[in-house]
Biotite code that builds the C-alpha atoms (Angstrom):
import biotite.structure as struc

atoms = struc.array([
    struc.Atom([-19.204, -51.185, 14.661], chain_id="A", res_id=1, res_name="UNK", atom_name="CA", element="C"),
    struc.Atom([-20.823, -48.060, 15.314], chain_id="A", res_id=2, res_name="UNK", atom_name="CA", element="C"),
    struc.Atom([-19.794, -44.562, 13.863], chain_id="A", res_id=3, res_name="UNK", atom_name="CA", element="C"),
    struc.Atom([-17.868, -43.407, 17.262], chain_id="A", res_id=4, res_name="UNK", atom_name="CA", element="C"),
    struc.Atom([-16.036, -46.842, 16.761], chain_id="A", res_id=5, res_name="UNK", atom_name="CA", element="C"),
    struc.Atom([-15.693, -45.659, 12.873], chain_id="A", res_id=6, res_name="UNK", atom_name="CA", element="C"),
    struc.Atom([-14.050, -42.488, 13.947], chain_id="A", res_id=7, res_name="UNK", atom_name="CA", element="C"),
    struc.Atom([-11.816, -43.530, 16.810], chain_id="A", res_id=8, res_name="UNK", atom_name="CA", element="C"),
    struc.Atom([-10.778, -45.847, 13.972], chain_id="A", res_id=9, res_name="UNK", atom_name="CA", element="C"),
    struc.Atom([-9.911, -43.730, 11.338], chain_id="A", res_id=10, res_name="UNK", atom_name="CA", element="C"),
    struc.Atom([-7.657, -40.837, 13.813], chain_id="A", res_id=11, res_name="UNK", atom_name="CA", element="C"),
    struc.Atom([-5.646, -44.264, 14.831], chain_id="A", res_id=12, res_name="UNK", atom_name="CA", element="C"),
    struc.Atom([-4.530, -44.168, 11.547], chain_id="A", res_id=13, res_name="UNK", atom_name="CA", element="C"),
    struc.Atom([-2.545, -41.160, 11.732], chain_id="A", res_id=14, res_name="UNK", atom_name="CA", element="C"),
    struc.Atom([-0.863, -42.685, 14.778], chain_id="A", res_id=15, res_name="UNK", atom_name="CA", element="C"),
    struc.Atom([0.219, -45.692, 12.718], chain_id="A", res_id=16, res_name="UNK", atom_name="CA", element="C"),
    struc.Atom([1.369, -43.772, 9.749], chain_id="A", res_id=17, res_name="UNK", atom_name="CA", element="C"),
    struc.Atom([3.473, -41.616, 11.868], chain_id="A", res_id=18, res_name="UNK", atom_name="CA", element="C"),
    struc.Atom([4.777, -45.250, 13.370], chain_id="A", res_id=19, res_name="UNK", atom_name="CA", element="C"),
    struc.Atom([5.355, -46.457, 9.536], chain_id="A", res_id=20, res_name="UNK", atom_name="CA", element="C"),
    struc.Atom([7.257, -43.128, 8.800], chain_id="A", res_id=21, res_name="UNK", atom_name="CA", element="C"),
    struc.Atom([9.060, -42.585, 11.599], chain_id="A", res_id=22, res_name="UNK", atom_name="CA", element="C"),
    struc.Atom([9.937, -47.067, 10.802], chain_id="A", res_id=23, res_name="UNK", atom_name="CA", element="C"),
    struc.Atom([9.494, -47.353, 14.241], chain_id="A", res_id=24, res_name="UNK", atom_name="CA", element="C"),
    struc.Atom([8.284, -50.621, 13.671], chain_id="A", res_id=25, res_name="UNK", atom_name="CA", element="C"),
    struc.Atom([5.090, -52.729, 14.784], chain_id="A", res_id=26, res_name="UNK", atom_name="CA", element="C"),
    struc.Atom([2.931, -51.087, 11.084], chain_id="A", res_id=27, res_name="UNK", atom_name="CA", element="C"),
    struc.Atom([2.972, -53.318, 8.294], chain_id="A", res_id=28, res_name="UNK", atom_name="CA", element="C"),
    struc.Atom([1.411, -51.343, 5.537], chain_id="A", res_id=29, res_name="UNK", atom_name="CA", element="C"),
    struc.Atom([1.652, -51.516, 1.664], chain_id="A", res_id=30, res_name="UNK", atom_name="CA", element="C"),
    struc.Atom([0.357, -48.596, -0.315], chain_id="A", res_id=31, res_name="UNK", atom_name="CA", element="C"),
    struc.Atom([-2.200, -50.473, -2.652], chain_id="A", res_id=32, res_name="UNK", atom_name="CA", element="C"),
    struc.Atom([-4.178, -52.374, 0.837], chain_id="A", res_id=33, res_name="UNK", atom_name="CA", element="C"),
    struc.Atom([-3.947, -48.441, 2.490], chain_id="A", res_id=34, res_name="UNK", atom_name="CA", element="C"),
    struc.Atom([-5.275, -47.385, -0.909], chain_id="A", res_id=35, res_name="UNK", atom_name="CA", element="C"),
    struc.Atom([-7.883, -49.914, -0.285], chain_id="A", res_id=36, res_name="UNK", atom_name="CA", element="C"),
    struc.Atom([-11.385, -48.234, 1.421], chain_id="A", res_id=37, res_name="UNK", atom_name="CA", element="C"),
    struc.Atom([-13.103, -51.756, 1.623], chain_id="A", res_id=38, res_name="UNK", atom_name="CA", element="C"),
    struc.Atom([-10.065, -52.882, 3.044], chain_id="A", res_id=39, res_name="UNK", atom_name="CA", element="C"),
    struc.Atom([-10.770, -51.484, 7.027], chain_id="A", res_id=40, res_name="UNK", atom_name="CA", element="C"),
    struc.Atom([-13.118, -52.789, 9.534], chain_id="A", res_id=41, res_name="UNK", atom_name="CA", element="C"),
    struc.Atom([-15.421, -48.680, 8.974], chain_id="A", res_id=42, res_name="UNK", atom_name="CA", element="C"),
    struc.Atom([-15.071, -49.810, 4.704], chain_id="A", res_id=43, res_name="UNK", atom_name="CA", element="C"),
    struc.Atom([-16.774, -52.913, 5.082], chain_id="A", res_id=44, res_name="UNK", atom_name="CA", element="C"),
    struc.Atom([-19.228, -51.659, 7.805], chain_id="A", res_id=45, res_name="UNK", atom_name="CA", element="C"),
    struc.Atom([-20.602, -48.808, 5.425], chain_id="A", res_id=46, res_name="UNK", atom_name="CA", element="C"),
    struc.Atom([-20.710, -51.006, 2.351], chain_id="A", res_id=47, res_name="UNK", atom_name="CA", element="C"),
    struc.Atom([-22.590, -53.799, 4.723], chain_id="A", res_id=48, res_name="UNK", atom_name="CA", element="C"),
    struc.Atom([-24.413, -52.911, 7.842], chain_id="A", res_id=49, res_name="UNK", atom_name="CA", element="C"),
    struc.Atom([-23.921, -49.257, 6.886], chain_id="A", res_id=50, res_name="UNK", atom_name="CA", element="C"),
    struc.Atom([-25.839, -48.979, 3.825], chain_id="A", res_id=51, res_name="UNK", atom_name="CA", element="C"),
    struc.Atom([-28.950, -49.138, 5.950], chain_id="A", res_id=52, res_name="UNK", atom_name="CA", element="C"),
    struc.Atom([-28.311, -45.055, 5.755], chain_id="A", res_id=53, res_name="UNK", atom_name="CA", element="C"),
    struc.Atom([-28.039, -44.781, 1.882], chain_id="A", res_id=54, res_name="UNK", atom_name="CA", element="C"),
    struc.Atom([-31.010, -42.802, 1.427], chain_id="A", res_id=55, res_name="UNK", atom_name="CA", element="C"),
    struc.Atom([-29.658, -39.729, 3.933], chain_id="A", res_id=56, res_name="UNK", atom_name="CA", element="C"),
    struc.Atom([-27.716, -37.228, 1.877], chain_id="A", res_id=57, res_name="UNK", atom_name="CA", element="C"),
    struc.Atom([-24.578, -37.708, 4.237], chain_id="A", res_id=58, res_name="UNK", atom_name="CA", element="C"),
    struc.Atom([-24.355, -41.280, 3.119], chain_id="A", res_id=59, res_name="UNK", atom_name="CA", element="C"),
    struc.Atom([-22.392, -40.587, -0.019], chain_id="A", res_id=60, res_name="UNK", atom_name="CA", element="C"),
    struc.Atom([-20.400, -37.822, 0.985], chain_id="A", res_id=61, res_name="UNK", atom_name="CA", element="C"),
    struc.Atom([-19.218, -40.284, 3.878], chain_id="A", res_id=62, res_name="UNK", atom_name="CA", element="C"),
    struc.Atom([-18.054, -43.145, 1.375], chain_id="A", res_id=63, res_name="UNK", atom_name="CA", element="C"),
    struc.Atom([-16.662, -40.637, -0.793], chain_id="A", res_id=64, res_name="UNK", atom_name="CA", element="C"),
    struc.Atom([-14.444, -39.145, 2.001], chain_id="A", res_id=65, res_name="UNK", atom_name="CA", element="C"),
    struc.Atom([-13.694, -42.450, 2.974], chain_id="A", res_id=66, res_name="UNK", atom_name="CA", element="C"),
    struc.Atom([-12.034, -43.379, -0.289], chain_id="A", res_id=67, res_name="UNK", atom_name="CA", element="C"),
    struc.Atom([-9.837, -40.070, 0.215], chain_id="A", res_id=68, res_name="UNK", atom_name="CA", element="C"),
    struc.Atom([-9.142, -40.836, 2.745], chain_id="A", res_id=69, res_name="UNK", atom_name="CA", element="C"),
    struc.Atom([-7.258, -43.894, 2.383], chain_id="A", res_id=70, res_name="UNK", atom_name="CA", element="C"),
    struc.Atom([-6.192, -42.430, -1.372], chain_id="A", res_id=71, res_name="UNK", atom_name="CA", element="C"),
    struc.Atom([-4.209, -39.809, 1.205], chain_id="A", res_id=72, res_name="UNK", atom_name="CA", element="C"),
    struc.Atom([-2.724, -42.851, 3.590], chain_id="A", res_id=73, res_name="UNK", atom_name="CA", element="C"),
    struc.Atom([-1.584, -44.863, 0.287], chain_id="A", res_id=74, res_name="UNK", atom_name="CA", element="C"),
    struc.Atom([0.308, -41.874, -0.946], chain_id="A", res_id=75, res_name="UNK", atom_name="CA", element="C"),
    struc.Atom([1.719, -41.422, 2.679], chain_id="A", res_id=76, res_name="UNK", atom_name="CA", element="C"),
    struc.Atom([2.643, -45.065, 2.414], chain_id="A", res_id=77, res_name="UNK", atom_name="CA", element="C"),
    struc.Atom([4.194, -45.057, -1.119], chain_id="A", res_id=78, res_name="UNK", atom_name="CA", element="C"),
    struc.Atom([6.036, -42.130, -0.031], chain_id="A", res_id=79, res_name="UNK", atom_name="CA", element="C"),
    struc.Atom([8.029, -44.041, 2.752], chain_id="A", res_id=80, res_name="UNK", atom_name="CA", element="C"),
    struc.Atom([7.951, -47.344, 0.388], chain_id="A", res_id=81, res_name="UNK", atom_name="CA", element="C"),
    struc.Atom([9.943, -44.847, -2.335], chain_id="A", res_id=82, res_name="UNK", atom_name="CA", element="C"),
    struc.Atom([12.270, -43.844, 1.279], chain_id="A", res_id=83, res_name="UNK", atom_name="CA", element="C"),
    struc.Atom([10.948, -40.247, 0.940], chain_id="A", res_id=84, res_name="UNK", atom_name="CA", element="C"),
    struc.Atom([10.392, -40.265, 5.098], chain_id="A", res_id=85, res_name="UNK", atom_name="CA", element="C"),
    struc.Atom([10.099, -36.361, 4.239], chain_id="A", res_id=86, res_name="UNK", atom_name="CA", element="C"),
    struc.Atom([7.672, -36.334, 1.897], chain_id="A", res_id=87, res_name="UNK", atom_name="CA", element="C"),
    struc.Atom([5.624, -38.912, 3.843], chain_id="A", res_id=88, res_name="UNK", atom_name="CA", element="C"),
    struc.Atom([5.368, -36.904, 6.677], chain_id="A", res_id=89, res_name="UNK", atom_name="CA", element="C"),
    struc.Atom([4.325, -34.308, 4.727], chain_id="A", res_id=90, res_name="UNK", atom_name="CA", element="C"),
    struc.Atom([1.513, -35.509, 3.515], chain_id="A", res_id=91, res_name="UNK", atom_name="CA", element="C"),
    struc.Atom([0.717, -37.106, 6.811], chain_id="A", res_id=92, res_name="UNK", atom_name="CA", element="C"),
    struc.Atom([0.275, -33.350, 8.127], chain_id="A", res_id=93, res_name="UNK", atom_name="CA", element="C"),
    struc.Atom([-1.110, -32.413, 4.864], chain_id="A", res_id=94, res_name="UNK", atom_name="CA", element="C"),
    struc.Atom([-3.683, -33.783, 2.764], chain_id="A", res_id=95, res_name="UNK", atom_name="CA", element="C"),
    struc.Atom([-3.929, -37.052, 5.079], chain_id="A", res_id=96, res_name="UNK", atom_name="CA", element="C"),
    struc.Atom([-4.766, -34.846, 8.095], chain_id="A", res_id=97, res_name="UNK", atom_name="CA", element="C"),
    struc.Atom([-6.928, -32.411, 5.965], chain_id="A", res_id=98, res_name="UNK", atom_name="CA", element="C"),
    struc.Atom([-9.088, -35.494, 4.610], chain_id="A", res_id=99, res_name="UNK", atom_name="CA", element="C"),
    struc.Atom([-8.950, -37.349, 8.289], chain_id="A", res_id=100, res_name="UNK", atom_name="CA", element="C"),
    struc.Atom([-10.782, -34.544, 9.727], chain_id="A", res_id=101, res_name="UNK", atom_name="CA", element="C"),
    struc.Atom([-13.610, -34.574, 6.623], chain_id="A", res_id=102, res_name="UNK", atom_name="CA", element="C"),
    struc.Atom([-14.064, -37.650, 6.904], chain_id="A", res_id=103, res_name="UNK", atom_name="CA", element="C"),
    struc.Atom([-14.649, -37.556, 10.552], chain_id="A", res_id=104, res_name="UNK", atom_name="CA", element="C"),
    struc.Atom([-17.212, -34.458, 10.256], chain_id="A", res_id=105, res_name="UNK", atom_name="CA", element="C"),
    struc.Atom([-18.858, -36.785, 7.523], chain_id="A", res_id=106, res_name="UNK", atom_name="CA", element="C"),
    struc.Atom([-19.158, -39.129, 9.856], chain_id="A", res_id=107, res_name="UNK", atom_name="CA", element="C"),
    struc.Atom([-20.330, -36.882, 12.603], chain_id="A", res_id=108, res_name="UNK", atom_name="CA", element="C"),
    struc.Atom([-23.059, -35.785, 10.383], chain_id="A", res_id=109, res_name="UNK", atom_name="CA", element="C"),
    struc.Atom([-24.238, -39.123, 8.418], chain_id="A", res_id=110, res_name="UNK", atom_name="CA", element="C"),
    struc.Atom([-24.507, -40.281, 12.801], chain_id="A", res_id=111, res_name="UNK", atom_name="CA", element="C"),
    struc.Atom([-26.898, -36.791, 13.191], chain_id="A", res_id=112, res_name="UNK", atom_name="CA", element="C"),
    struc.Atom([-29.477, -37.603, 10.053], chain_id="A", res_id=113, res_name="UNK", atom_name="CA", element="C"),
    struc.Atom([-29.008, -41.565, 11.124], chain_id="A", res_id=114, res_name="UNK", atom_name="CA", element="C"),
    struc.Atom([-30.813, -40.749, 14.323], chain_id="A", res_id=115, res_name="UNK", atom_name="CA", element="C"),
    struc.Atom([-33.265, -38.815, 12.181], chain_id="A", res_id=116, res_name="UNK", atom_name="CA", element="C"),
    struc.Atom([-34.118, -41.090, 10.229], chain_id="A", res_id=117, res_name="UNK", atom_name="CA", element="C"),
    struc.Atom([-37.150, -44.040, 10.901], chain_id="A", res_id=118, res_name="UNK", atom_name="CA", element="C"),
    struc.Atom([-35.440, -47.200, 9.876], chain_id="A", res_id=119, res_name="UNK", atom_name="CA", element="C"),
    struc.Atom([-37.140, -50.169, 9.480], chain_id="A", res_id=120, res_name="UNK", atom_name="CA", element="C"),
])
């Protein structure tokens, strides 16, 4: 994985919530594993592979924005699992999409001091 990879990830999940919402079917999601940041392919990257940029200053912000990120796609999730399809797409347009686009201009800038950075 590499942090375009991460990205392109991460904005599919809005296409798969909207899927899940609009129970179009094809998603099979369950608010406590979309809750779940180690959970995704990006999660278990950063906490692995990843964590070879710990010491830049984006580092945490990025795994922080990560978990609110999927904090936003659980409630989206427990929203349709309580058959509030309204209220799920909501928050799909709200907070999910807010925290979707931090977490991509985390990523964007952990990728910038990565380069910067002399890694052994």
């Amino acid at each position: 994985m590499n942090f375009d990879d991460a990205m392109a990830a991460h904005v599919i999940w809005k296409i798969r919530l909207a899927r899940l919402i609009e129970n179009a079917g094809g998603e099979d999601f369950d608010s406590i594993a979309a809750g779940d940041a180690g959970l995704c392919a990006f999660g278990k990257w950063i906490r692995g592979e990843g964590a070879q940029y710990r010491t830049t200053p984006a580092y945490e912000d990025v795994v922080r924005k990560h978990a609110h990120f999927h904090a936003c796609a659980a409630e989206v999730v427990r929203k349709v699992e309580q058959g509030d399809r309204a209220a799920a797409m909501k928050a799909l347009n709200g907070a999910f999409e807010a925290a979707s686009r931090q977490l991509v201009n985390a990523v964007v800038e952990l990728k910038t001091e990565a380069r910067q950075v002399s890694l052994p």
